[in-house]
N, C-alpha and C positions, 0 to 999 in steps of 0.2 A: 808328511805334508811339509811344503817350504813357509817357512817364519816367513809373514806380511813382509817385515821390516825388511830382509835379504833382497827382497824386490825389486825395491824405492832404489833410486840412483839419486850420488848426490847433487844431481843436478836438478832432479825434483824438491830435493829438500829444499835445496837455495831457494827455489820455486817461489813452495807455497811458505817459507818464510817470508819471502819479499811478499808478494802477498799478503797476507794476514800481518804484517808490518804497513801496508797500507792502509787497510780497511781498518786498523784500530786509530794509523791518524785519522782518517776522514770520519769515524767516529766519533772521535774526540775534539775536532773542529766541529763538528754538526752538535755534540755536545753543548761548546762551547757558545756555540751563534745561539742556540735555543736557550741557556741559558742566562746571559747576558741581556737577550730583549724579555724574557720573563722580570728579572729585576730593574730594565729601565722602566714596563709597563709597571711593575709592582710598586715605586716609587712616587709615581702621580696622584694616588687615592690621597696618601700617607702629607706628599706635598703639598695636595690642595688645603688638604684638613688644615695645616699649619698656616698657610699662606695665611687669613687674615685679612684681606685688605688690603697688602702689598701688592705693586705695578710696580713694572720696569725692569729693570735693573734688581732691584731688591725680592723681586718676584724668584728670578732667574736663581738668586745666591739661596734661596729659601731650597727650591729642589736639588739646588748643587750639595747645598749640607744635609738633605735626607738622605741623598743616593751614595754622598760619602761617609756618612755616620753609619747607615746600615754596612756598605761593604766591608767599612772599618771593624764592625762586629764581628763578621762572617768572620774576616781576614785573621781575626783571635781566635773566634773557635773551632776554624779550620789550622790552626798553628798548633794548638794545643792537640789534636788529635794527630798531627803530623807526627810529633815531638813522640807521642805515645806508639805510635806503627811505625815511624822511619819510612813515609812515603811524600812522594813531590810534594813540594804545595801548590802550584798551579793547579789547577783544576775545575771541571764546572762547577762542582759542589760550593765551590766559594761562591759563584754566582748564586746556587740555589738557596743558597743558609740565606744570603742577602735579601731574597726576594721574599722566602719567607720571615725574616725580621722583619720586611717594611710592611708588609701586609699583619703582621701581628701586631705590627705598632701602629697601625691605621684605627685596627679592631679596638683596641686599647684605645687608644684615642677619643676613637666617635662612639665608644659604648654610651648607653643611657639618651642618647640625642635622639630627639623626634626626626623618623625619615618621613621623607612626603612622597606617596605612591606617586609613578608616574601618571596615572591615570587621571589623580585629581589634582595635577599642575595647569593651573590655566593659563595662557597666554593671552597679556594686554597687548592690542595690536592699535596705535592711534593713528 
């Protein structure tokens, strides 16, 4: 029997290198977009909760420093494993540590706080 590998020409190989050199960027952009709107949506709960009261202007800087205080976490504990494997640091995963910070930090947050079922929110209409 002829070896698979004797087969393949190198012009296949180039091939499906280009190839499978493509579909792991567009993997990793598709990554990348998915996780990015996971942490700007993961940021809102987290921002409301802090906001307070704040309009405007001051509103706006309140979810600027959630969205950057979380990513800034990620950004360490995604460094710190970097440092330990010897691999990029870019990645989605810094998005996803991010999103999961700001939602742990939501939870944290508004633990112990009376929720009001939507059911029994009434609306005053004058």
């Amino acid at each position: 029997m002829d070896d698979l590998g004797s087969q393949v020409t190198p012009t296949e190989d180039q091939a499906y290198a280009e190839d499978r050199r493509v579909r792991r960027r567009r993997d990793r952009q598709v990554g990348f977009a998915l996780c990015v709107a996971l942490w700007a949506l993961s940021v809102i709960p987290l921002a409301r909760e802090s906001a307070e009261g704040r309009e405007g202007a001051k509103l706006v800087v309140v979810y600027l420093v959630v969205g950057a205080l979380s990513l800034a976490a990620a950004a360490v504990i995604r460094g710190l494993y970097v440092l330990l494997r010897q691999l990029p640091f870019w990645s989605p995963w810094v998005f996803l540590i991010a999103a999961i910070l700001a939602l742990t930090g939501y939870v944290v947050q508004s633990a112990g706080e009376e929720e009001i079922p939507v059911t029994a929110a009434r609306i005053h209409v004058e």
